[in-house]
C-alpha positions in Angstrom: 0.0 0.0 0.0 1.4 3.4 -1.2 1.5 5.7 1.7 0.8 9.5 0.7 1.4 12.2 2.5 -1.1 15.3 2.1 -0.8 18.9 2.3 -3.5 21.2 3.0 -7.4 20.3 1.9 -8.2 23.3 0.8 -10.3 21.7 -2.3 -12.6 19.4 -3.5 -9.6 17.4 -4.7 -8.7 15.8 -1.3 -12.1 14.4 -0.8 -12.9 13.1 -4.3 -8.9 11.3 -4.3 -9.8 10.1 -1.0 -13.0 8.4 -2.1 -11.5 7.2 -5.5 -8.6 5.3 -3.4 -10.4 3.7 -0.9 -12.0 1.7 -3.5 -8.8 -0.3 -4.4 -6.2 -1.5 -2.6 -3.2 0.6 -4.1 -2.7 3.8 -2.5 -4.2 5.9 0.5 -3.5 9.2 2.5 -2.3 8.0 5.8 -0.5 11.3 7.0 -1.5 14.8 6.5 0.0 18.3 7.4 -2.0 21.6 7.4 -1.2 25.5 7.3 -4.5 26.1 4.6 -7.4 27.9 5.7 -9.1 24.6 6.6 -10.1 24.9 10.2 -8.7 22.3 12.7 -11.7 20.4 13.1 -12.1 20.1 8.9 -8.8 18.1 8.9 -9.5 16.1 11.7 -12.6 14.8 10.2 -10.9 14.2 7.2 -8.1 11.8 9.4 -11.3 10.2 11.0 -13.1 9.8 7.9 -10.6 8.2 6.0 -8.7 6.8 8.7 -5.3 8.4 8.5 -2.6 7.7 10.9 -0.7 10.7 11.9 -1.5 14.2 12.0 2.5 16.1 11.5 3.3 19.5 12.6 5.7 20.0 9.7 6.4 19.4 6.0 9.5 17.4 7.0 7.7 15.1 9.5 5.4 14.5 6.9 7.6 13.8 4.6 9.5 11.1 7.0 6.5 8.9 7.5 5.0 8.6 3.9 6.2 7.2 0.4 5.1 10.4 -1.4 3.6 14.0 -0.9 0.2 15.3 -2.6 0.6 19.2 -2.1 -2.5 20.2 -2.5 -3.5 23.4 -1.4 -4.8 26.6 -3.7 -2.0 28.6 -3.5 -0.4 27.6 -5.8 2.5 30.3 -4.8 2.8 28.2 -2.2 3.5 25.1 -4.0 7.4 25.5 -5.4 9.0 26.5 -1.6 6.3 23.1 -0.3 7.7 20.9 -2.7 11.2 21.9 -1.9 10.7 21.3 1.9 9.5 17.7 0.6 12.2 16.8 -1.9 14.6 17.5 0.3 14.0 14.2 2.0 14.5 12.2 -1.4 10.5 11.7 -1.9 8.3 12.0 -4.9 5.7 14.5 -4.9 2.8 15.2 -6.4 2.1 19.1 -7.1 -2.0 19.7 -7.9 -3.1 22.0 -10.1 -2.0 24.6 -11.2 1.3 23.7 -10.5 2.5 27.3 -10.1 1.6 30.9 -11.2 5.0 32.7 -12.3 7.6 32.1 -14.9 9.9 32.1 -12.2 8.3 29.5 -10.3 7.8 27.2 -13.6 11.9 27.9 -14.0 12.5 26.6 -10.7 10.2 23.3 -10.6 12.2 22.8 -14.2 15.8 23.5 -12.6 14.7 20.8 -9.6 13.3 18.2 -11.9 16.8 18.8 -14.2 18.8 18.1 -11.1 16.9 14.3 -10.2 13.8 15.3 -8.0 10.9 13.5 -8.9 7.4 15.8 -9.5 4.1 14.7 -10.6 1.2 16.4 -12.0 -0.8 18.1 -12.4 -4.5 18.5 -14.4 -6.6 15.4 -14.3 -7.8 16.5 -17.7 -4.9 16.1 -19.6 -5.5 12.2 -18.6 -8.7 12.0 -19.6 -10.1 9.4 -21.2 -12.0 11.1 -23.6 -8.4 12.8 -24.7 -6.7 9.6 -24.4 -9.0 8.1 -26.8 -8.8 10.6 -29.4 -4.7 10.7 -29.1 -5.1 6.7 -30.2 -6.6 7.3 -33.3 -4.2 6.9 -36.0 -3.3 9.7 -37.7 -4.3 8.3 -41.2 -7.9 7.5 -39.7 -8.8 10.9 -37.7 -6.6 13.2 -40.0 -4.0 15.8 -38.5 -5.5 18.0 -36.3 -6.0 21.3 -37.4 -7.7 23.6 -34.4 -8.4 22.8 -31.5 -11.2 24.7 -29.5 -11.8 24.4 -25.6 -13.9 25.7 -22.7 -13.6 25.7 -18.9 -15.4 27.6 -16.5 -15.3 29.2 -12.7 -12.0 31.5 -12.9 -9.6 33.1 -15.2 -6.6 30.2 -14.2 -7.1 27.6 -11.3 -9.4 26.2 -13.0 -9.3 27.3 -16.8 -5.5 25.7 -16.9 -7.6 22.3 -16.8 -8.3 22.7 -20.6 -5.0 24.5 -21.4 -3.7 21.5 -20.2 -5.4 19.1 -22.5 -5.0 21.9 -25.3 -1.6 21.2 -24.6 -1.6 17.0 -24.9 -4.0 17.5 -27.8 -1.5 19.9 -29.8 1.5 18.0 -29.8 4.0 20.6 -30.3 5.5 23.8 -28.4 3.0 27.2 -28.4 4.8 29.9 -30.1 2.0 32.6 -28.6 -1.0 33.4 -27.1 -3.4 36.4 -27.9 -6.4 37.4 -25.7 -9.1 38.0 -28.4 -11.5 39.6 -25.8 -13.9 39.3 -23.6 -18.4 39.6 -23.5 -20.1 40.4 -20.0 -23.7 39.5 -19.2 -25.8 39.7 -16.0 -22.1 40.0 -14.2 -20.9 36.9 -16.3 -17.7 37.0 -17.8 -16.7 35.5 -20.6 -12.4 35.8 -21.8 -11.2 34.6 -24.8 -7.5 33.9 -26.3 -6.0 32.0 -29.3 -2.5 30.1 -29.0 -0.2 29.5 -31.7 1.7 26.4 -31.7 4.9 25.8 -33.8 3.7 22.8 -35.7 0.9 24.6 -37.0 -1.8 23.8 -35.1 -3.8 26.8 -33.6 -6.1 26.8 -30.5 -8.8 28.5 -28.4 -9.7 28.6 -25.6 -12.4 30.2 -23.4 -12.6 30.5 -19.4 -15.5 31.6 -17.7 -15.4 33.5 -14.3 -17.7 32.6 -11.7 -19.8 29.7 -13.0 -19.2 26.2 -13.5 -18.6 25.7 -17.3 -18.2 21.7 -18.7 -14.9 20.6 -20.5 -16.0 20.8 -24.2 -13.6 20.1 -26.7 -13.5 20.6 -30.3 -10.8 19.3 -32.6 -11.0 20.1 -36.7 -8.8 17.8 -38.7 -7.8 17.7 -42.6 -10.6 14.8 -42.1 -13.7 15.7 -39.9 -14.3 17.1 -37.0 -14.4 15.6 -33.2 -16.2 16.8 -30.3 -16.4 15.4 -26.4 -17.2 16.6 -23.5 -15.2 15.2 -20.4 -16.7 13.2 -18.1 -16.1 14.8 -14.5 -17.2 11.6 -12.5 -14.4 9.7 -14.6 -11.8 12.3 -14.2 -9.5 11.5 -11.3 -8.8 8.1 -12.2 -6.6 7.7 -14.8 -4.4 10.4 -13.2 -4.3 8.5 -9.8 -4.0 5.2 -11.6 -0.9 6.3 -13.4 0.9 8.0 -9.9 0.5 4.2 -8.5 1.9 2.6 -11.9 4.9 5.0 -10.7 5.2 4.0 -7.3 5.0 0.3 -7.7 6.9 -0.1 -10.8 9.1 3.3 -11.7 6.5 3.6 -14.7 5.8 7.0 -15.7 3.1 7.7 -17.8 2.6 11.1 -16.4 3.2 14.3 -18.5 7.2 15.8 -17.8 7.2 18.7 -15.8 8.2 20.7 -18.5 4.8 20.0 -20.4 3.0 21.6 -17.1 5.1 24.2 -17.0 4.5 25.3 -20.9 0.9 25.3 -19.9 1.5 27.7 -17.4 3.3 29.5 -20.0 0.5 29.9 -22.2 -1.5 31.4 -19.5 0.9 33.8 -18.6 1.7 35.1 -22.5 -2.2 35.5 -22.3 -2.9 37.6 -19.3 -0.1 39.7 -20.9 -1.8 40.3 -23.6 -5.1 41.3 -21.9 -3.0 43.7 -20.3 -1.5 45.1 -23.6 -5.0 45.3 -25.2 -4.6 42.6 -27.0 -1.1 42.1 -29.0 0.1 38.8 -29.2 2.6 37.8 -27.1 5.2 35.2 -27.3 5.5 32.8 -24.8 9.7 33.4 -24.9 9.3 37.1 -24.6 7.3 36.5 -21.0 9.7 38.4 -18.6 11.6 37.1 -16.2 10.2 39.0 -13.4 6.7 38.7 -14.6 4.5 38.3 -11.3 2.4 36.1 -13.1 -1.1 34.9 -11.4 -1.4 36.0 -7.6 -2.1 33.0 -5.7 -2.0 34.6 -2.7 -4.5 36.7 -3.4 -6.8 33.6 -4.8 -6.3 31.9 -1.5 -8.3 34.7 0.3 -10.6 34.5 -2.4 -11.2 30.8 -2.0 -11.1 30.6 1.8 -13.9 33.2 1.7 -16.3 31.6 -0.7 -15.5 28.1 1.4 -18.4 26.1 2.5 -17.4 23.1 5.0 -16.9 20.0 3.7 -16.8 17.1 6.1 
C-alpha cells in the first residue's frame, strides 16, 4: 500500500482522491499536514473519515513517515517553496493544479526536476479518457488535427489551466504565442477569450469563464472531420491517480514531464499579458523574467472566503 502524504485540503480534490482510493487496494492518505485555511476540526474529520494515521506538525515530519507528498492546497505560490521542503528528504511528490503561477516558479520546478527530484502532476484532464481516446486514433484514420477549441469555466486560471492542459496534450507541439481576443459580459458573467499559436501549426482556443461552472467541451477540426467530447467529471480523477500508483510500484511513468506543465502555465501567462496590452500577441519566450504572473496569494483569500465546509 502506497503511503501519501497530504498537504492542505483546501479543495474538493482531497475528498474526491480520497473516495476514488479507498476503493482499491493501491494507494491511501495516511498522513497529512495543514497550514491552509481549513479549520482544525475540517482536517480532523478528514483523518477520521478516511482513517489516517498521523497528524505532523511539519512538512519534513510528513515527509519522514509517507512514500510520497500530494501538495494540495490553492496557492499555488505556495507550491514550489512546499515541494522543496519535501524533496529535500528524497521523496516523490505530487504538485495539484496549477502547479504554479509565475515564470519564475515554472523555472524553478524545471531546474529541480533537471537536477533528479521527482514531481508529478498536475491536471486530471490532460489524462482523460476522452483525450486519451482521441490521441489513439491513428493519424491516417482521424486526419491531423488542425484547431483545436476548448472551454472551462469558474475562474480566469485555477481552474481554466484544466483545458490548457489538455489543449496542450492534444496539440502535440511547443506554443509559439498566445493572444487574448477579448472578452463579452452579461448579468455579471464573464466571458475571456485567447487564441494560441503552436509551432507545428496547429492553432487553439480557448475560453474561461469566471464565476460559474462551465463543462470541459472540446473541439478538434482535422484535414478529415471534425471531433467533439465533452469530459466526463465523475471519470476524471482516475486515470491520473491510476498512473501515480503505476509509478510508485513499478518506476513507470506515464505522467506528462514537468516541463509540459510548466508550458501550460506559459500559455496562461503570455495571455494575461496580452489582456493587459490590449490585446497584442505575445510570445511565450518574450514573457519576462520577473513577470508576477497569477497571484495565488490573493486567490487563496478569495477561495477561503467563498469556502463552505466539507466534512
Amino acid at each position: 500500500m502506497i503511503k501519501i502524504g497530504i498537504m492542505n485540503i483546501d479543495t474538493s480534490h482531497p475528498i474526491t482522491f480520497a473516495e476514488y482510493l479507498k476503493k482499491g487496494n493501491r494507494a491511501c492518505y495516511t498522513a497529512i499536514y495543514n497550514d491552509g485555511f481549513r479549520s482544525d476540526a475540517e482536517v480532523e474529520a478528514f483523518i477520521d473519515k478516511y482513517g489516517l494515521e498521523e497528524r505532523c506538525n511539519s512538512i519534513a515530519e510528513l515527509a519522514e513517515c509517507v512514500d510520497i507528498g500530494f501538495i494540495q492546497g490553492c496557492n499555488w505560490d505556495k507550491h514550489l517553496s512546499q515541494a522543496k521542503l519535501f524533496l529535500s528528504s528524497g521523496k516523490p511528490v505530487f504538485i495539484d493544479k496549477p502547479i504554479a503561477g509565475s515564470l519564475s516558479d515554472c523555472r524553478k520546478l524545471e531546474e529541480l526536476v533537471a537536477g533528479g527530484a521527482v514531481i508529478l502532476g498536475s491536471s486530471s484532464v490532460r489524462y482523460a479518457d476522452e483525450i486519451t481516446e482521441f490521441i489513439s486514433i491513428p493519424e491516417e484514420e482521424r486526419g491531423k488535427v488542425l484547431s483545436i477549441y476548448g472551454t472551462a469555466g469558474v475562474d480566469e486560471f485555477n481552474y481554466a489551466i484544466h483545458i490548457v492542459e489538455a489543449i496542450d496534450v492534444l496539440a502535440g507541439g511547443d506554443a509559439v504565442s498566445t493572444r487574448f481576443i477579448g472578452r463579452s459580459s452579461i448579468d455579471g458573467k464573464v466571458c475571456e477569450t485567447f487564441f494560441v499559436q503552436f509551432d507545428n501549426g496547429i492553432t487553439a482556443v480557448y475560453n474561461t469563464f469566471h464565476g460559474t461552472w462551465q463543462p470541459f467541451e472540446v473541439v478538434i477540426m482535422t484535414t478529415k472531420t471534425t471531433y467533439r467530447f465533452r469530459v466526463d467529471n465523475k471519470k476524471l480523477y482516475r486515470a491520473l491517480l491510476d498512473r501515480i500508483c503505476d509509478y510508485m510500484e513499478t518506476g513507470e511513468d506515464r505522467l506528462a514531464p514537468v516541463s509540459r506543465l510548466t508550458h501550460a502555465v506559459k500559455i496562461m501567462l503570455a495571455g494575461r499579458l496580452s489582456r493587459e496590452r490590449a490585446g497584442s500577441e505575445v510570445m511565450l519566450e518574450d514573457i519576462p523574467e520577473d513577470d508576477p504572473g497569477f497571484d495565488g496569494d490573493k486567490f487563496e483569500q478569495e477561495y477561503a472566503a467563498a469556502a463552505q465546509v466539507r466534512l
